[in-house]
C-alpha positions as YAML, in Angstrom:
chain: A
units: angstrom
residues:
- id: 1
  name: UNK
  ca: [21.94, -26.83, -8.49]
- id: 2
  name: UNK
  ca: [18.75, -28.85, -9.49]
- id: 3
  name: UNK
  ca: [18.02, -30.13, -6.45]
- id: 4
  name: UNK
  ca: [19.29, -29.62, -2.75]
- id: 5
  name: UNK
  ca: [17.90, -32.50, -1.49]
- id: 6
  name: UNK
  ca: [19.40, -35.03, -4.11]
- id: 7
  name: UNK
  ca: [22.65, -32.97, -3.62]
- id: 8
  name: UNK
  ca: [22.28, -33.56, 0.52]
- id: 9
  name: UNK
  ca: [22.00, -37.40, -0.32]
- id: 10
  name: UNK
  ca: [25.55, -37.84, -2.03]
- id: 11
  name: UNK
  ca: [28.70, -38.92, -0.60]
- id: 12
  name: UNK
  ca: [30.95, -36.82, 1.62]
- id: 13
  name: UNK
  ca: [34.14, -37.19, -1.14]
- id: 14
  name: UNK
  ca: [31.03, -35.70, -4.02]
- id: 15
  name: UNK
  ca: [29.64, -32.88, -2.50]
- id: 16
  name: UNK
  ca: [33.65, -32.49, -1.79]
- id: 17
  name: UNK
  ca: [34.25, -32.42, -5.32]
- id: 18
  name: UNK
  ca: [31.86, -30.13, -6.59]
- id: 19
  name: UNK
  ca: [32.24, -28.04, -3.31]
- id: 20
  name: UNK
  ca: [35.80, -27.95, -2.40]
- id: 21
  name: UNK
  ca: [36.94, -26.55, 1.08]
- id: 22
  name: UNK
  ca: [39.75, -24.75, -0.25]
- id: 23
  name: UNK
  ca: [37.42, -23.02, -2.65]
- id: 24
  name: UNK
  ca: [35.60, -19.83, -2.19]
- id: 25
  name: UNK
  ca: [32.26, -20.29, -2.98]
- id: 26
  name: UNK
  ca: [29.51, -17.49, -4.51]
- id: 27
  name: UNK
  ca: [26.19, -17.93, -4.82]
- id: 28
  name: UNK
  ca: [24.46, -16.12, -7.41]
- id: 29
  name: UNK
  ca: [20.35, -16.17, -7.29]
- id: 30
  name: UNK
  ca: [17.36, -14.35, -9.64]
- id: 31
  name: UNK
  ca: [14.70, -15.21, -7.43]
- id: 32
  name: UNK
  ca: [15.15, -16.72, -3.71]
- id: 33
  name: UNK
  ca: [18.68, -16.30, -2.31]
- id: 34
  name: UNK
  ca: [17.61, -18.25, 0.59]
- id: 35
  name: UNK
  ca: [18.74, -21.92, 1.34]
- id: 36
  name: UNK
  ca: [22.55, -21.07, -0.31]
- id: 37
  name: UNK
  ca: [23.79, -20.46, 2.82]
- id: 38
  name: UNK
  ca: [24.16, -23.90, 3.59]
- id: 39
  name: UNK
  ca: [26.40, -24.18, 0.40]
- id: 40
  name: UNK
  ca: [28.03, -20.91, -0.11]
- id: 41
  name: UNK
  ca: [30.15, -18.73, 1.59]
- id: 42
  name: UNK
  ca: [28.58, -15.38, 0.47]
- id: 43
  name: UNK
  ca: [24.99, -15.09, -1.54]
- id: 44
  name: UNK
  ca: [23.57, -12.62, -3.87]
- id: 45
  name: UNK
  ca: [20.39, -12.42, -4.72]
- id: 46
  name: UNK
  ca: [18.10, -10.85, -5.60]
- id: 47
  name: UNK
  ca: [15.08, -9.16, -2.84]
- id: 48
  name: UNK
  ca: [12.80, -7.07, -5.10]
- id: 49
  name: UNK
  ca: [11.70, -9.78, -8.01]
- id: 50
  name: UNK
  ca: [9.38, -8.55, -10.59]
- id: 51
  name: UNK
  ca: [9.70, -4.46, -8.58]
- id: 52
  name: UNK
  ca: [10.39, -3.38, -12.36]
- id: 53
  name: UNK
  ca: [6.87, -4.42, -14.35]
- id: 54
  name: UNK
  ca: [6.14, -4.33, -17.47]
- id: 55
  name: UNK
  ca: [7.71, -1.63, -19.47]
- id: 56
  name: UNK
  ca: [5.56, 0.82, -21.11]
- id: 57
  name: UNK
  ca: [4.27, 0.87, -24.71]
- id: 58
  name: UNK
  ca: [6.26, 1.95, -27.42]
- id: 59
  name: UNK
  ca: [5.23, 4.43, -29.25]
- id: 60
  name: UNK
  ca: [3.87, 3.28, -32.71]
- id: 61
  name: UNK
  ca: [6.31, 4.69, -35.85]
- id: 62
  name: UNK
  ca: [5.41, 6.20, -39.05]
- id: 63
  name: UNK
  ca: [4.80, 4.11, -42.05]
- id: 64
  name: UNK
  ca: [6.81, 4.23, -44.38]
- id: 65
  name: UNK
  ca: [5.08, 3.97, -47.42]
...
């Protein structure tokens, strides 16, 4: 979603259509699962952004010339 707050200021019947009460809804998140709550019913994201770094050189192959 772009942007809660424009998605807040919509009709009842649209955030009913892209939301539907019958409908199961997952959240999926890369950097800040927080906030979804109000939207989803369950949330996964992720806690340990950027815990991986940089991966290490690769070591430099022979020419082959």
């Amino acid at each position: 979603m772009p942007c809660w707050e424009l998605f807040d200021n919509q009709s009842a019947d649209y955030k009913e259509s892209i939301f539907p009460k019958s409908t199961p809804v997952l959240a999926m998140e890369a950097l800040a699962a927080e906030g979804w709550c109000k939207y989803a019913h369950s949330v996964i994201g992720m806690r340990s952004f950027g815990a991986s770094g940089a991966r290490p050189p690769r070591p430099k192959r022979p020419s082959l010339r």
